[in-house]
Every structure is written in structure tokens, then in C-alpha cells.
C-alpha positions as CSV (number, residue, x, y, z in Angstrom):
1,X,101.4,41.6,176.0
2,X,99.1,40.0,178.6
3,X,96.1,37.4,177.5
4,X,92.9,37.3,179.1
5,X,90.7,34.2,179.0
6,X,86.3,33.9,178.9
7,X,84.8,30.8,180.0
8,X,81.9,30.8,177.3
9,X,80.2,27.3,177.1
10,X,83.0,25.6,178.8
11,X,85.4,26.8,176.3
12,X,88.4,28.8,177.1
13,X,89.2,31.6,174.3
14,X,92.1,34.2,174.1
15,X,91.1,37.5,174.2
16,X,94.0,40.1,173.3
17,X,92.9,43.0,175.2
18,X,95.5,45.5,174.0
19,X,94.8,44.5,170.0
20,X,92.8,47.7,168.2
21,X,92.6,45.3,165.3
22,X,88.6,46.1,164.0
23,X,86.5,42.6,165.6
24,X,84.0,41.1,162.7
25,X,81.6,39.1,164.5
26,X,81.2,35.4,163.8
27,X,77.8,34.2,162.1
28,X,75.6,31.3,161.8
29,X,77.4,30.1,159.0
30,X,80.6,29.3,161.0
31,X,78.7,26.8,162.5
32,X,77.6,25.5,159.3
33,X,74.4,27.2,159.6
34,X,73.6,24.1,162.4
35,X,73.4,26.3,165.4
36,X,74.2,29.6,167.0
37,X,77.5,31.8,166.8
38,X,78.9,33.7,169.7
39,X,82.3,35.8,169.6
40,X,84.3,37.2,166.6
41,X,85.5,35.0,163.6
42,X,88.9,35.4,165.1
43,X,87.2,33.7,168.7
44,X,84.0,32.0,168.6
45,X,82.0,28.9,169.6
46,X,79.0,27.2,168.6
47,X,76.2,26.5,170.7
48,X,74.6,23.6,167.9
49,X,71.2,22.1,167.6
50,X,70.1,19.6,168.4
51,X,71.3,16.4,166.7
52,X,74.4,18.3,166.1
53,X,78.0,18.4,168.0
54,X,81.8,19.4,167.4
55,X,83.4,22.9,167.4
56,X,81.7,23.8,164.2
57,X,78.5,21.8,164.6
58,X,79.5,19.9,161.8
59,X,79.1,16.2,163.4
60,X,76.3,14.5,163.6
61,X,76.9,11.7,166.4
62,X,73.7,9.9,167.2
63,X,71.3,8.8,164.3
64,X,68.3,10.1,165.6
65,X,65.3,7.1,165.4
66,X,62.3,7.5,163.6
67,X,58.6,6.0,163.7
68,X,59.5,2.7,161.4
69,X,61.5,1.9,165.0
70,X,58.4,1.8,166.5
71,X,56.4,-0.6,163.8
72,X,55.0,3.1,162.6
73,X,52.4,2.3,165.3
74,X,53.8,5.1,167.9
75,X,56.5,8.2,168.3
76,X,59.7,6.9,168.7
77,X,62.1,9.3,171.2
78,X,65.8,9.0,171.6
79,X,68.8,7.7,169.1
80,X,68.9,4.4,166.8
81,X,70.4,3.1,169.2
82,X,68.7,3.9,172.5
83,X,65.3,4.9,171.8
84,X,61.7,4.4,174.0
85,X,58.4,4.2,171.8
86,X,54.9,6.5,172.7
87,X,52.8,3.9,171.0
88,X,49.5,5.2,169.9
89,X,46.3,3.9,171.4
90,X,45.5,0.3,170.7
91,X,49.1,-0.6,170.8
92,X,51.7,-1.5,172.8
93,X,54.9,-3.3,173.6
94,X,58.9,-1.8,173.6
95,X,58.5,-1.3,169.6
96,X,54.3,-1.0,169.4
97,X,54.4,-4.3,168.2
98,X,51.4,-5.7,169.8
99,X,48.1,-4.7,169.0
100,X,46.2,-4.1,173.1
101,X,42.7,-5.7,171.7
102,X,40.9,-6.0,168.5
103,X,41.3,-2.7,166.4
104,X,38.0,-0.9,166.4
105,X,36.3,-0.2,162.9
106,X,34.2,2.4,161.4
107,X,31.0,0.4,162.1
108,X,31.6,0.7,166.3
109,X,31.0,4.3,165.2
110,X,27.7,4.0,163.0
111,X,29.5,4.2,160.1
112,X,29.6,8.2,160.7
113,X,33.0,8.7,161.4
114,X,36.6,7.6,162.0
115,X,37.3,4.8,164.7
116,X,40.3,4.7,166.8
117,X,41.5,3.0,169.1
118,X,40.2,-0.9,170.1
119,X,36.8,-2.7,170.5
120,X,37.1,-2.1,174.4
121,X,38.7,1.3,174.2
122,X,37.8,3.5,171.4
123,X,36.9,7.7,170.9
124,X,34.9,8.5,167.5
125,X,35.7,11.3,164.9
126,X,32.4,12.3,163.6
127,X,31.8,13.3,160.3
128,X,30.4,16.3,159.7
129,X,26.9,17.0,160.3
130,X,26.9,13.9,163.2
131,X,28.1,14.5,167.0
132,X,28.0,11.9,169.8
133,X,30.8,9.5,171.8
134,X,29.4,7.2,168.7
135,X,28.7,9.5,166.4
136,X,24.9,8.3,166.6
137,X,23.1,12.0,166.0
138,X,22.6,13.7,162.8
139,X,22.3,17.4,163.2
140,X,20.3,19.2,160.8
141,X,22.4,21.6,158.9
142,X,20.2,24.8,157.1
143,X,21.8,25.0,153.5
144,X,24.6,27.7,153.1
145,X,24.9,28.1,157.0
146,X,27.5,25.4,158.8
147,X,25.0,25.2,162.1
148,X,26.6,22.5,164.6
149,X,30.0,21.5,162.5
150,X,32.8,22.6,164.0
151,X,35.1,25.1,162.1
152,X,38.6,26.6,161.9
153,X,38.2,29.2,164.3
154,X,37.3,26.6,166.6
155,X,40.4,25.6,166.8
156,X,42.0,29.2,167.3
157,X,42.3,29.7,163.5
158,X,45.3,27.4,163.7
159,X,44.3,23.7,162.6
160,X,41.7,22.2,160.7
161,X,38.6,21.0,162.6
162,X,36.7,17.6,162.3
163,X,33.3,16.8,164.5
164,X,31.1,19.3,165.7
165,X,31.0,22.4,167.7
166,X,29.7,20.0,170.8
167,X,32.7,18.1,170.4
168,X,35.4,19.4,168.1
169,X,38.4,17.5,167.5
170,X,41.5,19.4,166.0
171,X,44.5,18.3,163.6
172,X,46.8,21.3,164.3
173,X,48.9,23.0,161.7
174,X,52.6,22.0,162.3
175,X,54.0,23.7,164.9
176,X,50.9,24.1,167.0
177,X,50.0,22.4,170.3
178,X,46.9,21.8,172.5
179,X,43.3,20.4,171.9
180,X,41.8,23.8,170.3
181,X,45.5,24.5,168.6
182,X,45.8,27.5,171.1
183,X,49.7,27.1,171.9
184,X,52.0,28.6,169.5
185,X,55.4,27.4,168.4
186,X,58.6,28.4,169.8
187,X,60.5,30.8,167.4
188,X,63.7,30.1,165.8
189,X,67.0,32.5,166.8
190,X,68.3,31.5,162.7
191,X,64.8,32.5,161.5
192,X,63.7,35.1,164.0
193,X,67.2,36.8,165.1
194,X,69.0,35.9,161.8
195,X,70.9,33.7,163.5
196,X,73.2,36.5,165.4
197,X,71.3,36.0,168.6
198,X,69.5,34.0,170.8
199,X,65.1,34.0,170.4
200,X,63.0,34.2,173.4
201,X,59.0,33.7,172.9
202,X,57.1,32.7,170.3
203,X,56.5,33.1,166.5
204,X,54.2,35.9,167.1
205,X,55.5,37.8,170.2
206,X,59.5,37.1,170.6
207,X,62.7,39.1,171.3
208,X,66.0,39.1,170.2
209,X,68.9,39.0,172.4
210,X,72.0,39.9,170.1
211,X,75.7,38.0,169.9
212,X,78.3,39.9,170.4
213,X,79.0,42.8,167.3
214,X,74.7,42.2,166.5
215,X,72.3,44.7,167.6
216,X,68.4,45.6,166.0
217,X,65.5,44.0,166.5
218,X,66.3,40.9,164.6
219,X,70.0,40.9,165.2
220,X,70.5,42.1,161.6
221,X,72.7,44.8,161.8
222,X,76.4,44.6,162.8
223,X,78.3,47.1,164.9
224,X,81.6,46.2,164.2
225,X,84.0,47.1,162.0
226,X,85.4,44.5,159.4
């Protein structure tokens, strides 16, 4: 009986073509539910997230660093052990250790808003009902009727909105990216294809592209025997 082999992910896996034996496809919890399953649970291999490595995804190899690497004063990127610091403005240095300049206060705002940044380079988050790079003008606001202050939909319904209408500044819900909140997360092939296939898109418009012995929309239903 002759053996055939499929390069899948730089893996090498028997395949018995004459066998009539029923196939049950493999699932994300052969790869201990930390990445994707491709092939049959007699032949499969794990494409892991990442963070993640071995045959089953079940080692974690690097320790993944974390702001306190950077002094909590920037994003850190990279491993515990090899890892590069975004510090946030005002700081700087390989771990944001140094402050760039005196830390700007409330007051280099007119007391109407959130300061960051330093003396020399700062931006202003207004409080409601003031706008300006200093927050210096106070809008009149009608009772019962928001006027000038900025609001959800102003940051495409997906973020909370600080400042005005003028100048709106955003805090995104997680997930979401851009200065109005208008680019939308990835989705997830566990979530999204049930973890039998691979997602393409986003959370709102995506596609499924079934593993092997998966097939429907969401990779939910199995057409194999077993």
C-alpha cells in the first residue's frame, strides 16, 4: 500500500490514500484551543497564535513584555527579553525613563481640561463646553441640547468622545483604531469561523474559509463522517 505525503506548513504528513476509514476532522481544541486546526485528528497541524509554539500550541516560548518594562510611561513591543519601548509623549529613553521637559499641568490649559504632554510640547483635552489648542473658549450650551460638545457619533458610534465638535478627541472602544474610531477590528477565525477555518475581514463584514471536513458559513458544520 503506497503513502502519499502533503507539505502543509512545513510539515510532512502521511496520507493513506487507499484507506475508506470515515476521516473526523481535527478542531481547535487539538491545539489546545491556542490556534487553528487543519487536517483530520488522525493527521493534523497547528497553525498557533501568537505567543504560542510546538505541535499542539501548547508552549509558550518567549514571555511577552509588558508596559512596567517601559516605566509604565510607553508601549512596550517584543519579548522580556528583547523588547523596544513606544514611549508616550513627554518621555523618552530605551525604557521611557526620562521625562523630555517639565510635564505640563492642567493650568497650561486654563484649568479647562486635561494636559499632556510637556511645558514646550503639549495638546489640550477640553472639557466639555470649552474648545481651543488651550482650551481658552467657553461655548454656550442651550439647556437639554448638547450644542458644540462633541458626541459618540462623532467618533463613528465606536468610542467615547471628549472636546468639542470643532476639535473632538476620541478614546476608542477596544478593538477600534483611528482618530474618529472609524477602523474596525480584525475578526477572529475561533470566534468568527468556530475555530474550523481561517477569518478574512472584519467583525462586521468577514468570511469563512473552512479546514478540511468544515463547511457553512461559520465553519460549523462537519462533512465528515466520524
Amino acid at each position: 500500500m503506497s503513502k502519499y505525503f502533503i507539505n502543509l506548513a512545513s510539515y510532512h504528513l502521511p496520507v493513506n490514500k487507499d484507506s475508506s476509514a470515515p476521516l473526523t476532522a481535527c478542531s481547535a481544541s487539538d491545539c489546545n484551543n491556542k490556534g487553528l486546526c487543519l487536517g483530520t485528528k488522525n493527521s493534523f497541524v497547528c497553525a498557533c497564535q501568537l505567543g504560542y509554539t510546538g505541535p499542539r500550541c501548547d508552549t509558550t516560548p518567549f514571555n511577552l513584555c509588558d508596559p512596567r518594562d517601559c516605566n509604565s510611561n510607553g508601549l512596550c513591543l517584543g519579548t522580556k527579553n528583547k523588547f523596544t519601548c513606544a514611549c508616550y509623549l513627554g518621555y523618552s529613553g530605551d525604557h521611557c525613563e526620562t521625562i523630555s521637559g517639565t510635564v505640563c499641568e492642567s493650568s497650561d490649559c486654563n484649568s479647562a481640561g486635561f494636559c499632556i504632554g510637556t511645558k514646550k510640547q503639549f495638546s489640550c483635552v477640553c472639557n466639555p463646553g470649552y474648545i481651543g489648542d488651550r482650551c481658552q473658549t467657553r461655548v454656550g450650551i442651550i439647556p437639554g441640547f448638547e450644542g458644540a460638545i462633541c458626541e459618540s457619533k462623532d467618533c463613528s458610534g465606536n468610542g467615547i468622545c471628549l472636546g468639542s465638535k470643532l476639535i473632538p478627541v476620541c478614546v476608542c472602544t477596544p478593538g477600534f483604531l483611528g482618530l474618529r474610531c472609524e477602523l474596525e477590528p480584525l475578526c477572529n477565525s475561533l470566534l468568527h469561523c468556530s475555530g474550523n477555518g481561517i477569518c478574512l475581514g472584519t467583525v462586521k463584514s468577514y468570511s469563512c474559509i473552512c479546514n478540511l471536513g468544515w463547511t457553512g458559513v461559520t465553519c460549523a458544520a462537519s462533512n465528515l463522517l466520524g
